[in-house]
C-alpha distance (Angstrom), angle and dihedral (degrees) to the residues before:
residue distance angle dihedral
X1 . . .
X2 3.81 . .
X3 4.28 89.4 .
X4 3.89 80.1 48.7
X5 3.73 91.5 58.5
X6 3.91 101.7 37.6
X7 3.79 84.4 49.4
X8 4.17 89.0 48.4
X9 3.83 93.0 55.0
X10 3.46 104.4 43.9
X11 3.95 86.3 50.9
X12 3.60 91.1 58.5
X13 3.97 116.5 107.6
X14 4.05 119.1 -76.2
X15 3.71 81.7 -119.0
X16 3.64 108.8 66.1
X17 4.00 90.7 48.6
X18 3.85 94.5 54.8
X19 3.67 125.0 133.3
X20 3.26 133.0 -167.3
X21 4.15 111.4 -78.9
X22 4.04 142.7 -139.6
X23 3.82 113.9 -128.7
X24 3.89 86.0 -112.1
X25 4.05 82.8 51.0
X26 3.68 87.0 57.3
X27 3.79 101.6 46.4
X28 3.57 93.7 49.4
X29 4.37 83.7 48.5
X30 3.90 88.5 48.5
X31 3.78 98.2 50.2
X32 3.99 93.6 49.3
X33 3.50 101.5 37.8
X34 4.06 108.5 34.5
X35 3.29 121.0 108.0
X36 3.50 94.6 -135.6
X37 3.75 93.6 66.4
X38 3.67 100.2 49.7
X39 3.94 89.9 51.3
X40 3.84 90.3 51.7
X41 3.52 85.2 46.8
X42 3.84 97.9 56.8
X43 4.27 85.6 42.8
X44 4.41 78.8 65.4
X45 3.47 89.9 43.4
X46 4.04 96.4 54.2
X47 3.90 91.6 35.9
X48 3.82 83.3 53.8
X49 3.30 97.0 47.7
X50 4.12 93.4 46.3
X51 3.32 93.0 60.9
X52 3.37 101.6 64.8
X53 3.55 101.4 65.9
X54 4.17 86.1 35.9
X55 3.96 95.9 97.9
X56 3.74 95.9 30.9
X57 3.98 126.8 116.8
X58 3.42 112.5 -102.3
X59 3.93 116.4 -106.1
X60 3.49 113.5 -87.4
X61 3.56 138.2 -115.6
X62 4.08 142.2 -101.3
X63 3.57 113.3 -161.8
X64 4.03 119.8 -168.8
X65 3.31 117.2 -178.7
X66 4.12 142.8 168.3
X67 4.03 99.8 -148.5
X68 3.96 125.0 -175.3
X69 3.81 97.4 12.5
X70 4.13 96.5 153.8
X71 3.53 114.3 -127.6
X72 3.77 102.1 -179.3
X73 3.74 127.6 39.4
X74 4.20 131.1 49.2
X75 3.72 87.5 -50.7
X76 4.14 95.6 50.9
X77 3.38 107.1 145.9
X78 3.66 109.5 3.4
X79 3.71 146.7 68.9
X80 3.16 122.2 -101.3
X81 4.03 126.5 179.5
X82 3.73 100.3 -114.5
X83 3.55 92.0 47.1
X84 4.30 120.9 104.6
X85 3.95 91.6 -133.4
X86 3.65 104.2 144.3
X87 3.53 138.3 -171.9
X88 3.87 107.1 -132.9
X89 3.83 122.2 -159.2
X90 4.43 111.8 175.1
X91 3.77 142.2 158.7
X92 3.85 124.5 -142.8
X93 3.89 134.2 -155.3
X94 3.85 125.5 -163.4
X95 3.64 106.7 -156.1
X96 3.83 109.7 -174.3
X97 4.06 124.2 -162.2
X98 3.43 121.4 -71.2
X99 3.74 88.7 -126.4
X100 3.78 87.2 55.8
X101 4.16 101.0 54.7
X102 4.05 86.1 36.7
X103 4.11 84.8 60.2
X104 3.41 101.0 42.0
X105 3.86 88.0 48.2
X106 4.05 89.7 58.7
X107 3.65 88.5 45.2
X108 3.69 90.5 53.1
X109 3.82 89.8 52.0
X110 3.58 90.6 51.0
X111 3.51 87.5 60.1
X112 3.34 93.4 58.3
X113 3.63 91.4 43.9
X114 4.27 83.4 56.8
X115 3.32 97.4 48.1
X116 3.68 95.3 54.0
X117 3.63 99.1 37.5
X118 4.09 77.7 59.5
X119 3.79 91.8 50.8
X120 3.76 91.3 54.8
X121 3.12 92.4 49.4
X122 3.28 101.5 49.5
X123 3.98 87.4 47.1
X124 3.81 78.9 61.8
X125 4.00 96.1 47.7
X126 4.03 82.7 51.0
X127 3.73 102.3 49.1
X128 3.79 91.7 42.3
X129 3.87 94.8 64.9
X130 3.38 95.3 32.1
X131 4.00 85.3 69.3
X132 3.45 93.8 42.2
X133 3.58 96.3 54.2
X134 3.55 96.5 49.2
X135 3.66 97.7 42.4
X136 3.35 82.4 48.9
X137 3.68 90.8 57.5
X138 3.38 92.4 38.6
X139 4.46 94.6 64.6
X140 3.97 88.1 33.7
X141 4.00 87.2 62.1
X142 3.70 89.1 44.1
X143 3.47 94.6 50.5
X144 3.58 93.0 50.1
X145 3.57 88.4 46.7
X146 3.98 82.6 57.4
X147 3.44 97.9 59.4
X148 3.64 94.5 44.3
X149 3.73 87.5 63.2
X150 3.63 97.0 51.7
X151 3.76 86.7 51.6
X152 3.76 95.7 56.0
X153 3.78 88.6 49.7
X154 3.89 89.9 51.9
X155 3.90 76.3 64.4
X156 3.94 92.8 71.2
X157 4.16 92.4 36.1
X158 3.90 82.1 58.1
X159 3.80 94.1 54.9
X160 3.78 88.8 41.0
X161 3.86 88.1 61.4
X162 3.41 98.0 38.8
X163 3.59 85.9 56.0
X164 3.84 95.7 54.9
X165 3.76 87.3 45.7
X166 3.50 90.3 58.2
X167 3.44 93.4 54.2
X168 3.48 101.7 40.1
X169 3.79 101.5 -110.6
X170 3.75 97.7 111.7
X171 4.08 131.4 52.8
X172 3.45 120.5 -121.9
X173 3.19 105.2 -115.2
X174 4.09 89.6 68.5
X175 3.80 88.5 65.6
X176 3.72 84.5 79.6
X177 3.71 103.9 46.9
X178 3.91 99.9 84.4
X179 4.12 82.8 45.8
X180 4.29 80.7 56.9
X181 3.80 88.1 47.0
X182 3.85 91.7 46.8
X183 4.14 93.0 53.4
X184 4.29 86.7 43.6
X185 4.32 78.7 52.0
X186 3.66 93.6 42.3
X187 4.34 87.8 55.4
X188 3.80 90.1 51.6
X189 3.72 96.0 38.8
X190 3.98 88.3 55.8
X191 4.11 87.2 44.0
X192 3.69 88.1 56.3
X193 4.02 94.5 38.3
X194 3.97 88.5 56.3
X195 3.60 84.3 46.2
X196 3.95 92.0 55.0
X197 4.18 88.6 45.0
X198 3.95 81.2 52.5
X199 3.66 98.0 48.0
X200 3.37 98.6 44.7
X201 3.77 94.3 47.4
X202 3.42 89.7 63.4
X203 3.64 103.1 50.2
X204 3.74 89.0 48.1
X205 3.98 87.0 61.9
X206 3.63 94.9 53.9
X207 3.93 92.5 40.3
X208 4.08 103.1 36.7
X209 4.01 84.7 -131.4
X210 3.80 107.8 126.0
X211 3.58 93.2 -163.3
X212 3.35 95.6 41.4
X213 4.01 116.2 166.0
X214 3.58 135.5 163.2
X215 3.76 128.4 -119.4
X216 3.82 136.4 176.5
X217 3.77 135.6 47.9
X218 4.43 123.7 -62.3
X219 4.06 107.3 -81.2
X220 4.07 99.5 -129.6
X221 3.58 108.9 -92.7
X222 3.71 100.2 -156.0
X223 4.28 110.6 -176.8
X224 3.83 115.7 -164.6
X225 3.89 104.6 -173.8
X226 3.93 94.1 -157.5
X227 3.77 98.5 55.8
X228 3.64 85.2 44.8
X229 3.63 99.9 50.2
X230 4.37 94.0 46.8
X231 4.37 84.8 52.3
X232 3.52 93.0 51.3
X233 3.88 97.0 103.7
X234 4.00 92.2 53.5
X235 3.95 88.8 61.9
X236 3.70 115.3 127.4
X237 3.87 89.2 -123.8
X238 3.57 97.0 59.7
X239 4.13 86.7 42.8
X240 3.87 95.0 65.1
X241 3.91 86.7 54.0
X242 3.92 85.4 49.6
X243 3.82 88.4 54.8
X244 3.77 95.1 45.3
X245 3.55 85.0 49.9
X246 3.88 88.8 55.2
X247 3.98 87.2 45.1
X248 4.00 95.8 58.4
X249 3.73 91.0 41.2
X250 3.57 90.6 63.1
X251 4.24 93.6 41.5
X252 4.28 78.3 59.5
X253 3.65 92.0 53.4
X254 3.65 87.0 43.5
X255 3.47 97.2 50.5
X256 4.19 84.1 44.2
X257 3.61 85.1 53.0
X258 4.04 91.7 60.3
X259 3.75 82.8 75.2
X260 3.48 91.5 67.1
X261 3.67 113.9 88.8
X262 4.39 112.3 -120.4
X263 3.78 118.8 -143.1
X264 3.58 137.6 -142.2
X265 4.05 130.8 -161.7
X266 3.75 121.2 -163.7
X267 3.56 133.3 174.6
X268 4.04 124.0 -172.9
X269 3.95 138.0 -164.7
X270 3.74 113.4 -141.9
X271 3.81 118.7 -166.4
X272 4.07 116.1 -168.8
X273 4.25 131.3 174.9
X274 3.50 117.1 -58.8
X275 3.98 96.8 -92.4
X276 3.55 94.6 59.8
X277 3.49 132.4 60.5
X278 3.95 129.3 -103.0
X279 4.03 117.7 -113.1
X280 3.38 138.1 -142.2
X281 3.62 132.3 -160.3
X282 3.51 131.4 -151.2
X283 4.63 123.5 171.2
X284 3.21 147.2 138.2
X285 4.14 130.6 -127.9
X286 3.76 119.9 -157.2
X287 3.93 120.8 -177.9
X288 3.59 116.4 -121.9
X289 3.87 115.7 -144.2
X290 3.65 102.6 -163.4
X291 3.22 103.2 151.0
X292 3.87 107.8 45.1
X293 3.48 86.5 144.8
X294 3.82 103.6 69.2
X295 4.45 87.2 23.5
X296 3.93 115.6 26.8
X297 4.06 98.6 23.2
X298 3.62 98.3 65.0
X299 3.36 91.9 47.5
X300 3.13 97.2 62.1
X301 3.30 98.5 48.0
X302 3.51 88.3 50.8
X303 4.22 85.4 56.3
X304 3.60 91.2 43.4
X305 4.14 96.3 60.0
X306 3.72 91.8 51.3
X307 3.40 93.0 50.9
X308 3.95 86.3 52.4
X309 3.71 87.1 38.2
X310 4.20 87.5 57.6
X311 3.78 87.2 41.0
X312 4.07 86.6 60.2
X313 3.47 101.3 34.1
X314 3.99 90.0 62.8
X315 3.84 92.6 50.4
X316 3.89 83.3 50.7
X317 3.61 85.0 57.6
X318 3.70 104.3 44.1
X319 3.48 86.2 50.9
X320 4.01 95.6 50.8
X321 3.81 83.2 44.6
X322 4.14 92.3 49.8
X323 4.12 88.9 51.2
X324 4.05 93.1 44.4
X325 3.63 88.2 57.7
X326 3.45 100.8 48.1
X327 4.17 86.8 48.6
X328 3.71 87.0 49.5
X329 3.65 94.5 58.4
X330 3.19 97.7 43.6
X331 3.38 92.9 53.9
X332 3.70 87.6 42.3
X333 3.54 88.7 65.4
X334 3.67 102.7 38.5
X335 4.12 84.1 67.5
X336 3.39 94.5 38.1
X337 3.74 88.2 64.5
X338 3.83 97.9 37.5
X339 4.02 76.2 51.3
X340 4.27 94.1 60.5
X341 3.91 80.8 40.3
X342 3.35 98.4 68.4
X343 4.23 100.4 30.1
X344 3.90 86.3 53.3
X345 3.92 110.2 36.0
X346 3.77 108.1 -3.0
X347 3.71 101.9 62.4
X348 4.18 94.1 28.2
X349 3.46 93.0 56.9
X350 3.88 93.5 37.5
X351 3.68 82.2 55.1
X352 3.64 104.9 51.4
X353 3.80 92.8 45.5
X354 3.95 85.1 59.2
X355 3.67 96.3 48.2
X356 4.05 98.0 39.0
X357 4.52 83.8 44.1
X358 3.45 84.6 48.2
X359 3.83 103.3 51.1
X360 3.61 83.9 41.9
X361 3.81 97.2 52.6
X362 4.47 79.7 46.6
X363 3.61 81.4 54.6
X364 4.04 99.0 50.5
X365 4.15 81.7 -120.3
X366 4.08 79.8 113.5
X367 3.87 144.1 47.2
X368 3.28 109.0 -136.1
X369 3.70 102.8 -122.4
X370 3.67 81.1 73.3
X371 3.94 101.2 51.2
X372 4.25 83.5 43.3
X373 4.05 88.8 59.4
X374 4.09 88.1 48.0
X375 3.17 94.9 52.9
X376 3.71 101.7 44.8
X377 3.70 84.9 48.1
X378 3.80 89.7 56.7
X379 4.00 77.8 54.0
X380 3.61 94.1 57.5
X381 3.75 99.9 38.0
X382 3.82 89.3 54.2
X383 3.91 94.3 44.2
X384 3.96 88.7 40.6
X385 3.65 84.8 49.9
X386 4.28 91.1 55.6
X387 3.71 86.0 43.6
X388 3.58 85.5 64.7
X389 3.28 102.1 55.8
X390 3.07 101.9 43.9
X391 3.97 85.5 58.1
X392 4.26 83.6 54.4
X393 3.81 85.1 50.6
X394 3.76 97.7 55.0
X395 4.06 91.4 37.4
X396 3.52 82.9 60.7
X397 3.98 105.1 36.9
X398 4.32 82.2 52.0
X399 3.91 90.8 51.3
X400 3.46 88.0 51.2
X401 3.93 114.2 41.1
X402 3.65 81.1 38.9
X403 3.71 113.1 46.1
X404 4.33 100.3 4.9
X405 3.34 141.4 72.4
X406 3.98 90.0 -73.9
X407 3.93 86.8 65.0
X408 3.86 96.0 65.7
């Protein structure tokens, strides 16, 4: 009964015995269980497969044939012993040009070469919104967690005023300001909530865990622009380009190979009336490519410009790659400074002017409208100030599953 048990739970669904995971918990979820990678896995499989049979001979050939059987004349229609009707039984073999099966061999490995550039790419894809999403969800959680805080410290406002209303010193109508402040909490707490939902939504598609959640502390995500910009021709990206490059190279040399003339062999059994003799056959047929210049010669030309055309669309892309970058650090550093803005004089000062409006509001220096607004600005400052690094976070999580050593 116990066996049946064990064997029970560890049936159950993936999904009901989740726990909370580490970014690198979720990468290493996202690149098993996306769909993505198992469909680029399957393109490998097939390319691998193809290429197999690329340089092969084709199948050969039966032929069966009745030959000479008159159809006009005294004899129309039947056989007769003195005729030459025979009975013909032969086999057939296409042979093309070495160049030919060499060429569509490359080409075959080029597809290969494709279909994992794609795969890596796609691995890249993957990863990179797998640590969005969860640092996503990780500063949506902390923001949350922000506003809960300033909720629990309405708490002691509350008593403050009921206090002063006890004795006198306050009207009223303050009694239900922190209540006002509460429901203008209660809207951003259910932005941020929906937010959360959002987040974790998306790292459960990328990880298969329906209750996915994140758990554990930021890995540093240290960019170095230099190092960066010296790898940028080894990036996956540019690679695929590099293997299409390889692919239309090969279609030249196959259209090259058309020059070549193919071969066939064939050998046939011919079986005739009893006076006569049976026959056998036995020749070769060669292809004669006389007129490359109006057949074979435009095609390569044709071959020859997309190769060029591959050659140029990959320096398009390093290029578009080499100004992304520098955009990306720049804007990498553009919230990275907004980011020390905030932790240094932002929040401090946001801080201090709730404290000091609240002492003087303790004091009856201060209506409390006035110490409300401070400290829901000291709300803001500190929730704008997690916004902004979580926007440093995904500058540098971009820089680096895109143009790092994540990326390949």
């Amino acid at each position: 009964m116990r066996l049946f048990f064990a064997a029970a739970l560890l049936a159950l669904p993936t999904a009901l015995r989740a726990e909370p995971m580490s970014l690198d918990e979720a990468l290493r979820l996202a690149e098993t269980r996306a769909p993505e990678m198992q469909a680029r896995e399957a393109g490998i499989d097939a390319a691998r497969s193809a290429s197999i049979a690329a340089d092969r001979l084709p199948d050969p050939k039966l032929d069966l044939a009745l030959r000479d059987f008159p159809v006009t004349g005294p004899d129309a229609g039947r056989f007769n012993r003195d005729d030459f009707t025979m009975r013909v039984i032969g086999i057939s073999q296409d042979v093309p040009n070495p160049a030919k099966r060499r060429a569509r061999a490359v080409r075959a490995q080029a597809d290969i070469g494709i279909a994992e550039a794609e795969r890596t790419i796609a691995a890249q894809d993957v990863r990179l919104a797998t640590a969005l999403a969860w640092i996503d969800l990780h500063f949506a959680k902390k923001r949350l967690k922000e506003l809960d805080l300033l909720d629990t410290g309405l708490d002691e406002l509350q008593a403050t005023v009921t206090a002063r209303l006890a004795s006198g010193s306050a009207r009223p109508a303050q009694a239900l300001e922190p209540e006002q402040l509460r429901a203008e909490l209660a809207d951003r707490r259910s932005t941020l909530a929906a937010d959360v939902a959002r987040f974790r939504a998306q790292l459960a598609r990328y990880t298969g865990d329906a209750a996915a959640d994140t758990v554990g502390a930021l890995p540093p995500l240290g960019v170095d622009g230099t190092v960066l910009r010296a790898d940028l021709s080894a990036l996956p990206r540019l690679g695929s380009y590099d293997a299409r490059i390889v692919a239309a190279d090969a279609e030249t040399g196959l259209a090259r190979a058309e020059k070549r003339p193919d071969w066939s062999v064939n050998a046939a059994y011919g079986r005739r009336e009893p006076n006569f003799g049976d026959l056998v056959t036995v020749g070769v047929t060669i292809d004669l490519p006389f007129f490359a210049r109006k057949r074979q010669d435009p095609k390569i030309a044709a071959r020859a410009s997309e190769a060029t055309a591959a050659r140029l669309d990959r320096e398009a892309a390093e290029r578009e790659l080499a100004a992304a970058l520098t955009a990306d650090l720049a804007t990498h550093r553009m919230h990275d400074e907004q980011l020390a803005n905030a932790r240094t004089r932002l929040v401090p000062l946001a801080k201090k002017r709730a404290q000091l409006d609240l002492e003087s509001y303790g004091a009856g220096r201060l209506d409390l409208g006035t110490a409300l607004l401070s400290t829901l600005a000291l709300a803001e400052a500190e929730v704008d100030a997690l916004a902004r690094e979580a926007e440093v976070a995904r500058d540098a999580v971009r820089i680096k599953f895109t143009y790092g050593e994540e990326a390949r």
